[in-house]
N, C-alpha and C positions, 0 to 999 in steps of 0.2 A: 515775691519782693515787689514792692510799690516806685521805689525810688533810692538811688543814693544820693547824700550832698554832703558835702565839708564842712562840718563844726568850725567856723570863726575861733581862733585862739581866745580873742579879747572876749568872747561870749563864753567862753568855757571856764574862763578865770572866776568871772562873776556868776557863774551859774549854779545854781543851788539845786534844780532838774531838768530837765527837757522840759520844754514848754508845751503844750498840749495842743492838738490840732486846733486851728481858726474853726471857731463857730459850737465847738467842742462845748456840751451842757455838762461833761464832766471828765473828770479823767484820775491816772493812777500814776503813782507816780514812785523811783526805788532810786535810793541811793544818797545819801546825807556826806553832806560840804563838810561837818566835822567827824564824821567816823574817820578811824585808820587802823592801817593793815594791823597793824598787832592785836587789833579786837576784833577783827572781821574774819580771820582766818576760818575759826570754825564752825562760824552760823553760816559761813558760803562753802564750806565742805559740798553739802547736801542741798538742794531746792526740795521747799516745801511742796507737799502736794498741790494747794492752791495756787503756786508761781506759775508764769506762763512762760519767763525765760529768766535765768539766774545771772546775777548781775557782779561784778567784781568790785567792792568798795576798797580793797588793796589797787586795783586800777584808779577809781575815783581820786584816791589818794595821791598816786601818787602822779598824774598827772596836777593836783593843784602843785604837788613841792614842782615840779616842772615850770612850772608859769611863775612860783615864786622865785626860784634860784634864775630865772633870767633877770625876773625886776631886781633880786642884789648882784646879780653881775653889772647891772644898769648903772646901781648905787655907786658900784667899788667895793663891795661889802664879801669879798672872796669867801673868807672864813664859812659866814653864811648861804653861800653858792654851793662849797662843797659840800658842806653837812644837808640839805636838802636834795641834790643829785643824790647822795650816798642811801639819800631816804627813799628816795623816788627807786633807786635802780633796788633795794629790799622789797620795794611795793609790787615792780612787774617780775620779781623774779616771784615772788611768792605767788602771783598769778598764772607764771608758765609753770608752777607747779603740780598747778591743778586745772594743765590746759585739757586733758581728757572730759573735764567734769564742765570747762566753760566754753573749750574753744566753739567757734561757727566757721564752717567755710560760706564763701558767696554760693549760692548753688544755682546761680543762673547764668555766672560767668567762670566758664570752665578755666580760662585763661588766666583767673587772676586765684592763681597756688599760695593764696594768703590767711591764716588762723588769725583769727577778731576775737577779741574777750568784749562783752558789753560790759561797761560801769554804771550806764542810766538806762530808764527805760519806763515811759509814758504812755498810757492807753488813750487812747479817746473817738469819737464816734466822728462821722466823714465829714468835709469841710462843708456840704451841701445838706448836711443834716436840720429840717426845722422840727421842733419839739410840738409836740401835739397834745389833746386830749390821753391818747389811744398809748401815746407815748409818756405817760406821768409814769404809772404804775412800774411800768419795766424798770423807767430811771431811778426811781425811788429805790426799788429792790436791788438795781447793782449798785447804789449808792452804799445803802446797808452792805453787800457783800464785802464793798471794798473797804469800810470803816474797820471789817474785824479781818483785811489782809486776803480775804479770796477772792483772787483778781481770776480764775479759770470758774466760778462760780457767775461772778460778776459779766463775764464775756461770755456765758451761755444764756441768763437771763436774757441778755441783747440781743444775741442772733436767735434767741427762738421770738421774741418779738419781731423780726426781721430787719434791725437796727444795726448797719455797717458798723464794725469796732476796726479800727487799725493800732497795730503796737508799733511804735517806734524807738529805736534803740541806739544809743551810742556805743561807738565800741572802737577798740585798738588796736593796732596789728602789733601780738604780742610783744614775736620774734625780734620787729623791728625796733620796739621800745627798749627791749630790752641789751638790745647789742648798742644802741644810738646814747641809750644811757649813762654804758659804760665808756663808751667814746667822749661823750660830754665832760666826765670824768677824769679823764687823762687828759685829756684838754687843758682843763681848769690845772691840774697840776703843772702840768709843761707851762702854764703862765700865757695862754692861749682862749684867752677869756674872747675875745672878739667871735675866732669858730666854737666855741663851746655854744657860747648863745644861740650861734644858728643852728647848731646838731638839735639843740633843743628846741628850736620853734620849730625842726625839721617833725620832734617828736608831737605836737601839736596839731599843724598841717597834717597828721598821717591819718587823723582822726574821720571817721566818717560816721553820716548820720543814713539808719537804714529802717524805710517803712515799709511794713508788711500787712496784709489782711492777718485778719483773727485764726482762719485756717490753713493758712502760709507761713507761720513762723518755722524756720529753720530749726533740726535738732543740733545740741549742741555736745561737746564733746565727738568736734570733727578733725581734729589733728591727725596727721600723718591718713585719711582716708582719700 
């Protein structure tokens, strides 16, 4: 692991993927602003051979109803609060579903007993990287890998050039999404719209961003280990 830092809520709202390292000639990028969980289920079953880490678009999801059911708590707009919570808490439950198959532990910090599902996740070459002659050919070729989806194709091209790749990853802490959700929820019923909001920006805040070198990514499916 390279680094951890807190994804900005207002950045997550408007975000469509990780933005790719500074200086980065290219990068990869998983996880679409409009999928949702009722069509993702079962293309995130399984990671494709070519993935480098399997990303949760039921999470992607439903942290956007998250950022959205605050802006209609914002409005006044209840009705629409609770039907986006109701969607959001379908999205991470259907994630802790299949925490075996996503979860990650930290594995450099024994101390923090917390399962992360990623929903983004961005490849790109070191922020010190300058592009060369020597370096066309390589870039060209992970370019092509990554046009037809083989990003572990694409990251070996690199490092046998000997071209730094780091993957950087958003990701959730399930457990907590998914209890905080349901809290948000009961909230909004009890007529308790003021803490609803904050359980929810609670669920935002929890968010962390984790970069790792190319042969440092963490295995996943680390719950209960």
């Amino acid at each position: 692991m390279i680094h951890r830092s807190k994804l900005a809520a207002i950045a997550l709202f408007g975000m469509v993927a990780i933005a790719p390292l500074a200086g980065s000639a290219w990068a990869i990028e998983t996880g679409s602003a409009t999928a949702r969980a009722e069509n993702s289920a079962q293309n995130a079953e399984t990671a494709k051979p070519s993935e480098l880490m399997k990303t949760s678009e039921e999470v992607f999801g439903a942290l956007r109803d998250v950022r959205s059911a605050r802006m209609a708590i914002f409005n006044g707009d209840i009705d629409q609060a609770s039907s986006l919570v109701a969607n959001a808490s379908k999205g991470f439950d259907a994630a802790d579903a299949r925490i075996t198959a996503l979860g990650i532990r930290n594995p450099k910090d024994d101390a923090d007993n917390v399962t992360y599902v990623p929903f983004q996740m961005a490849m790109g070459v070191a922020e010190d990287f300058v592009p060369s002659e020597d370096t066309a050919a390589p870039l060209q070729q992970a370019n092509e890998h990554l046009a037809k989806g083989d990003q572990k194709q694409a990251a070996e091209v690199l490092k046998s050039a000997d071209i730094d790749v780091t993957v950087t990853a958003a990701m959730a802490p399930i457990d907590q999404s998914v209890a905080k959700t349901k809290d948000a929820a009961a909230l909004i019923r009890d007529g308790k719209y003021y803490e609803a909001n904050l359980v929810l920006k609670d669920i935002e805040d929890s968010i962390v961003v984790e970069a790792y070198a190319i042969d440092a990514i963490p295995s996943q499916g680390g719950a209960g280990s």
